[in-house]
C-alpha positions in Angstrom: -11.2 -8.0 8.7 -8.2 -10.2 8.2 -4.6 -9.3 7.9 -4.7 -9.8 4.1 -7.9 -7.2 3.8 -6.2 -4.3 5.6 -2.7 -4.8 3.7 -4.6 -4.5 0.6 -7.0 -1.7 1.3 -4.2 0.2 2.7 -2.1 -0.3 0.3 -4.9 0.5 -2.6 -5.6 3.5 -0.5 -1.9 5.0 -0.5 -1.6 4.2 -3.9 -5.4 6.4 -4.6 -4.2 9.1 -2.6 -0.7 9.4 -4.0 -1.6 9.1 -7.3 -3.9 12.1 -6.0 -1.2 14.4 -4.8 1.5 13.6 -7.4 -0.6 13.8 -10.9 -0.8 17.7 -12.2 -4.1 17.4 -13.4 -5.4 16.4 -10.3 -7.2 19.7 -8.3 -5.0 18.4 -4.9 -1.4 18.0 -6.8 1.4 19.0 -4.5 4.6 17.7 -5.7 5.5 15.0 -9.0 7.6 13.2 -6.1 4.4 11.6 -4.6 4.8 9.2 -7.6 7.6 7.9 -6.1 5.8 6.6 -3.0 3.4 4.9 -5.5 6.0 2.7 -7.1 7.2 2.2 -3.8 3.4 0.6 -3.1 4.1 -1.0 -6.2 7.1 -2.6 -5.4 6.2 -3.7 -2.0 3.1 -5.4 -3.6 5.1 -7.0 -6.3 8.0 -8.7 -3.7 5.6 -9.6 -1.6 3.7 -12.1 -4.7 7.3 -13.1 -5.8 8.4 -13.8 -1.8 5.2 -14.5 -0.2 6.0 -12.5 2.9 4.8 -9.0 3.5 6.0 -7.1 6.6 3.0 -5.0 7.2 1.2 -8.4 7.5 3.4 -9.1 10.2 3.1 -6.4 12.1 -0.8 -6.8 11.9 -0.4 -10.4 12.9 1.4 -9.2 16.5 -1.5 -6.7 17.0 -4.0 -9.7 17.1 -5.5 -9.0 13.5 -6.5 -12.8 12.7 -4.8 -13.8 9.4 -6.5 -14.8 6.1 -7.2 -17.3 4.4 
């Protein structure tokens, strides 16, 4: 997988699994604050369109993950 692949399934999955824990009608809620780390998701995803750098990229690009496309 390429850098861009794991920042996006990553990022889908902590936006799944927070959505999970911070919705009441979910059978796994623990706390409304969880809904705070998905806007934070959000956000990340939305500066890193508008600025076209992404600092978990980064970091995946010193670990050897080959970037995308």
């Amino acid at each position: 997988m390429t850098s861009w692949q794991i920042v996006r399934l990553v990022a889908g999955t902590f936006i799944l699994l927070s959505l999970a824990l911070g919705v009441p009608g979910s059978p796994v809620f623990v706390s409304h604050w969880w809904l705070a780390f998905t806007a934070f998701v959000g956000a990340n995803l939305l500066q890193s369109a508008l600025t076209r750098w992404c600092l978990m990229e980064t970091l995946l690009r010193k670990f050897g993950v080959q970037p995308g496309c």
